[in-house]
N, C-alpha and C positions, 0 to 999 in steps of 0.2 A: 504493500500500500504506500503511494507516494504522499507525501502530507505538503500541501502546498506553502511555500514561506513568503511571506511579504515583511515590509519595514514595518517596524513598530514606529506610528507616527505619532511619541508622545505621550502613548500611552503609560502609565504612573502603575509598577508592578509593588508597589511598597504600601504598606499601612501602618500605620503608629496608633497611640493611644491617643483619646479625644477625650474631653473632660463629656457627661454628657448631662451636668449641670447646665441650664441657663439663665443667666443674667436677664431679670425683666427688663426691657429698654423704655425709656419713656420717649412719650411720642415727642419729635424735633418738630421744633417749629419753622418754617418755612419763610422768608421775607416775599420771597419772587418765587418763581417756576424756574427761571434763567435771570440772570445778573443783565440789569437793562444796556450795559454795553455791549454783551453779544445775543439780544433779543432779535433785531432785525438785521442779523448776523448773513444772512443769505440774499440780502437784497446789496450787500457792499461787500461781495466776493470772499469772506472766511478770511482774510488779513493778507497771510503769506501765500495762499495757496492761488490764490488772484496776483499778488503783486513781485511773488518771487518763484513759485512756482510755474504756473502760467509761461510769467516774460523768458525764464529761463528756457522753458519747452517749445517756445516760438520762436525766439534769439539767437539764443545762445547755447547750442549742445555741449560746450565744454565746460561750464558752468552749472547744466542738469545734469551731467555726468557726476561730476562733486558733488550733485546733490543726491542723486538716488544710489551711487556708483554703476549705475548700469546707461547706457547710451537711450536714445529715443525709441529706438525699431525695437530693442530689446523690453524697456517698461510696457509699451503701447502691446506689442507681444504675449506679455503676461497680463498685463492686465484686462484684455479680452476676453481669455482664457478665464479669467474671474470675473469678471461685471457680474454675467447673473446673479452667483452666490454673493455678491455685495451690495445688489440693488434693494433697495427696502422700501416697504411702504408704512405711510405715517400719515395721521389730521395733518399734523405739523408738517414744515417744507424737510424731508428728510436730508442729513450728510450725504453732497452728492459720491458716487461709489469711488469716483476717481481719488475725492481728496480721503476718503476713507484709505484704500491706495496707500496714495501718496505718503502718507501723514506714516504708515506702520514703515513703508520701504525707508524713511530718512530716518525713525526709529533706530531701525532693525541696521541701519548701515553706520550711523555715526554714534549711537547710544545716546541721544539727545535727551536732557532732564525732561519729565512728561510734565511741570510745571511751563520750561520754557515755551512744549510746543502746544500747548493751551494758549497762552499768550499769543505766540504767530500765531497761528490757525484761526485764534476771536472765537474758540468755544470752551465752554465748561470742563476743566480739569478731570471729573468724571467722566467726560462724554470721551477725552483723550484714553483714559484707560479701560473703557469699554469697547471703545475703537481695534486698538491695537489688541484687547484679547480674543475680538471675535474676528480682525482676518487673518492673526496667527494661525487660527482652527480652519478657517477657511482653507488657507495653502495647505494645510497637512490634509483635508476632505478632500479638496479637487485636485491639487498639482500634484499629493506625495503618491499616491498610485500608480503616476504617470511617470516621472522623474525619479523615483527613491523604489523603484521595485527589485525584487532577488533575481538575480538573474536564472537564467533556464540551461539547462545541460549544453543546449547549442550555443548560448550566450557565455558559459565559459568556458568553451572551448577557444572561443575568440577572443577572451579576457586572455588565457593561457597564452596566445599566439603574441597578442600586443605584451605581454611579459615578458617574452622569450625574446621579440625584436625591442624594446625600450628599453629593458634593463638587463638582458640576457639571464633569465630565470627561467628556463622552462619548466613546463608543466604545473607555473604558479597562476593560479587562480585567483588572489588576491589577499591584502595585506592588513593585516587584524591590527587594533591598539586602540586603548582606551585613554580618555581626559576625563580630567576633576573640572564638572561646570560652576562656579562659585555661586550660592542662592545665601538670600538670606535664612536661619535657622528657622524650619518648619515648627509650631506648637506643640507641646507637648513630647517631643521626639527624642528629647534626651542627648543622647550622643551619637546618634545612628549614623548620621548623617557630618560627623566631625572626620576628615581622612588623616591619612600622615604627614599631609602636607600644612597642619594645623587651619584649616578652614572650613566650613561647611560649604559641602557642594552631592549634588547628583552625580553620580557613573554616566556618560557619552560611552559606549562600546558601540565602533563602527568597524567597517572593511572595503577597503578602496580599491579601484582596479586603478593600471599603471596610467593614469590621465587625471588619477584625483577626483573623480567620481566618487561617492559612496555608495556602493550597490546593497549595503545592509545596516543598518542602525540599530540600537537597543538604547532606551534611557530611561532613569528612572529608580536606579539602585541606588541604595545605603551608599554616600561617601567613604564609610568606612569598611567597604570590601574592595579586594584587588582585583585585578582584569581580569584572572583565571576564575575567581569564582562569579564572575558576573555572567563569561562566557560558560561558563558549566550548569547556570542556571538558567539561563536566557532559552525562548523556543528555540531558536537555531543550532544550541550547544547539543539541550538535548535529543533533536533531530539528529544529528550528525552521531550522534553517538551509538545512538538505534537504529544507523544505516539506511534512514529513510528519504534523506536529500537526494536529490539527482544530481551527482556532480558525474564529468567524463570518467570512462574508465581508465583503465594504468596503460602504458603506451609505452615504446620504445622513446627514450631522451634519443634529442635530433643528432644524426650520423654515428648513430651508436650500437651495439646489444643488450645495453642496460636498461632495465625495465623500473617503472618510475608510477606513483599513485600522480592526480593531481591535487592539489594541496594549497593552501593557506600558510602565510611565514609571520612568524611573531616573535618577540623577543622572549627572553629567556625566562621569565613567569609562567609562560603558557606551558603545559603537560605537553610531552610527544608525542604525535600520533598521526597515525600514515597521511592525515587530512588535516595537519597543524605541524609546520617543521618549527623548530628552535634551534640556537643556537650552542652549539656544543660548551658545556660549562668551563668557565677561562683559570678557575682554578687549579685545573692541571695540567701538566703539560703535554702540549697538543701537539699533533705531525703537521708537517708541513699541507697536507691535503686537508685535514679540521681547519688549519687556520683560514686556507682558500676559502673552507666552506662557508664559516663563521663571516668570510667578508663578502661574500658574493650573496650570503643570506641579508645583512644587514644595507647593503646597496642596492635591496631591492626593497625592504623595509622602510626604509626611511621614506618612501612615496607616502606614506600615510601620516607621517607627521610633515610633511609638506602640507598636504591639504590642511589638517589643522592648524596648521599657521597663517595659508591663506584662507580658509574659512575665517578665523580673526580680526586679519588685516583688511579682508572687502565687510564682515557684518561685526562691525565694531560692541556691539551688544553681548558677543560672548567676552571680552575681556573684562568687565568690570561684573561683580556681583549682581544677580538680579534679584530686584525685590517684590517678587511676585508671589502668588502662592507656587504650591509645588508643581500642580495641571500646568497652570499657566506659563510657566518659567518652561517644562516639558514640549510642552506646545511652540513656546517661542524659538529653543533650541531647533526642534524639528522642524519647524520653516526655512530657517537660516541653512540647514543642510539642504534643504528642496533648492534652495534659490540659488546656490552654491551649483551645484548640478545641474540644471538651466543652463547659466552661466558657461559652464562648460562646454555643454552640448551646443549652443548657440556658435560660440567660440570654433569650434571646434567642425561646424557644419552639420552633427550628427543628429538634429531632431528629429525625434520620431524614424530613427535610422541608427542606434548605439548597438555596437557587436552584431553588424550584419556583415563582417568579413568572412567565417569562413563557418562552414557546416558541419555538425558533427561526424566525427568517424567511429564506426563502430557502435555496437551494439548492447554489451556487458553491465548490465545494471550491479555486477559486486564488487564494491570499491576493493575489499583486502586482497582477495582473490591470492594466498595463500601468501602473501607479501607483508612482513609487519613495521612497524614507522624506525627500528632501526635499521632494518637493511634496506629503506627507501634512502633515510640519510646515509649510509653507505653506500650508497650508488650513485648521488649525488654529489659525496666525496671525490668519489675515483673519478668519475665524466667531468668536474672542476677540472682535474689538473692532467686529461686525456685530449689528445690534439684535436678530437671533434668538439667539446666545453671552455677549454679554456682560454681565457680572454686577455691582451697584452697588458691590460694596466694594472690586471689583480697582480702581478707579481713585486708591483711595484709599493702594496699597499698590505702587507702582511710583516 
């Protein structure tokens, strides 16, 4: 039975304790409905979204660039793709969907105080953080199905191929590693959520293929667990473990006789297993073919903390704490990786067109097929420093 896997967009796998006392609240008195400077708020264009947004989308593209980080044909793009699920109906003159938009992409890209962008915008401070949590949920409903899905037996086979020519790894499938997202301290939660790195934060556990995609996500753990047991717990860990993912089967490494699972590379936390390489432990001392391996494993690794850094550096929102609840902060997370991935794909030409280079071969739905994850890395080893694997510059870097 194949068990189908999709991203988790968000979805909060953790519970804590909740007092389930309530505080009577007494009823707030109200002056207004709306602060009479942004009452007739849609009749003088929303502030900025008229007088700097606007000018910039009609002017000046290198200036809406800095503003959303993404170019015109790219915002107008996705945001098509959304209007429905952002159009709303109201008595009142609803937030048109665009500055709705607008307002979460300059958010979500520069981390702007939601105090400040109440003020530009000319609405209610409330109305800004009701804004930005509901097309958070928006991109992970419409875009993350489309952008953030698991790839399919054929599609990593073609992940495998762009490994083999971008980073010379063959028969890697993609590259596992986890971040600490900084949130403020959830109610009641105690220390769950405090990691090593002294701060509270959620688990991000992703896997990227060689272009900085994320073809799988998970978010949502205790701070204070490691990447192996987020991945041991997560649906995909325990999919993989029960042999029920459809990944390619084992194949000859290219101009070889060595025979090779395809697999997943992660640093040295991760358990070994024919479907997860690590690195050889540097504690002892290694042969010349472990060290190759150890480096031809870690130069193909590092793609995943590239993306993470530029996932940072274009949706400035992951670098500083967010103080959201825990959903919400989940939600905003998994946006930033949907838009992240667009991005890409735009860049890159491949919309609606990702891993259609090459077609599965073969037929073998048993991944061990009598082969166990140390003699995959032993085979590995030897094809490194064999004239059909090995590469000019690893000698230089060992």
């Amino acid at each position: 039975m194949v068990v189908p896997l999709v991203a988790l967009y968000g979805l909060s796998k953790v519970s804590y304790g909740r007092c389930n006392c309530r505080a009577r609240k007494k009823k707030r008195f109200r002056r207004w409905w709306s602060k009479p400077h942004i009452r007739n708020n849609y009749m003088t264009g929303y502030g900025a979204y008229q007088l700097v947004y606007h000018k910039f989308k009609m002017n000046d593209e290198e200036d809406f660039i800095r503003y959303t980080t993404m170019n015109i044909h790219t915002f107008n793009y996705i945001f098509e793709i959304m209007r429905p699920s952002l159009t709303k109906g109201s008595k009142r003159p609803p937030l048109p969907p665009e500055l709705r938009f607008s307002l979460t992409i300059r958010y979500l890209a520069h981390n702007d105080c939601t105090d400040t962008l109440a003020i530009m915008y000319n609405i209610g401070y409330s109305t800004v953080l009701k804004v930005i949590k509901e097309v958070c949920l928006k991109i992970c409903e419409v875009l993350g199905p489309v952008f953030l899905k698991f790839p399919t037996k054929a599609e990593f086979q073609s992940i495998a191929m762009d490994f083999h020519v971008n980073l010379d790894m063959p028969n890697c499938i993609g590259a596992i590693d986890g971040r600490h997202c900084p949130i403020k301290k959830p109610p009641n939660s105690g220390s769950l959520f405090f990691n090593y790195k002294k701060f509270f934060s959620i688990n991000l556990m992703t896997i990227c293929d060689s272009e900085k995609r994320f073809i799988w996500a998970n978010i949502g753990d205790y701070g204070n667990m490691n990447d192996a047991g987020v991945l041991m717990h997560s649906d995909l860990g325990i999919a993989l473990n029960e042999n029920v993912v459809q990944l390619p089967p084992i194949t000859y490494l290219p101009g070889s006789n060595l025979r090779s699972s395809h697999y997943f590379v992660g640093d040295g936390i991760f358990p070994l297993k024919t479907y997860l390489m690590k690195p050889f432990n540097r504690n002892i001392n290694l042969t010349v073919p472990q060290r190759i391996f150890n480096y031809r494993l870690s130069h193909s690794r590092r793609i995943v903390e590239c993306a993470f850094g530029q996932l940072s550096q274009q949706w400035q929102v992951n670098q500083n704490t967010l103080n959201w609840s825990l959903l919400t902060s989940e939600k905003i997370i998994m946006s930033t990786l949907i838009l992240h991935n667009i991005l890409i794909d735009i860049e890159l030409n491949e919309v609606n067109n990702r891993w259609s280079k090459c077609p599965i071969v073969g037929h073998n739905n048993r991944r061990n097929d009598g082969i166990n994850e140390f003699a995959v890395r032993n085979q590995l080893c030897e094809y490194f420093v064999s004239p059909a694997g090995d590469v000019p510059y690893q000698w230089e870097n060992i």
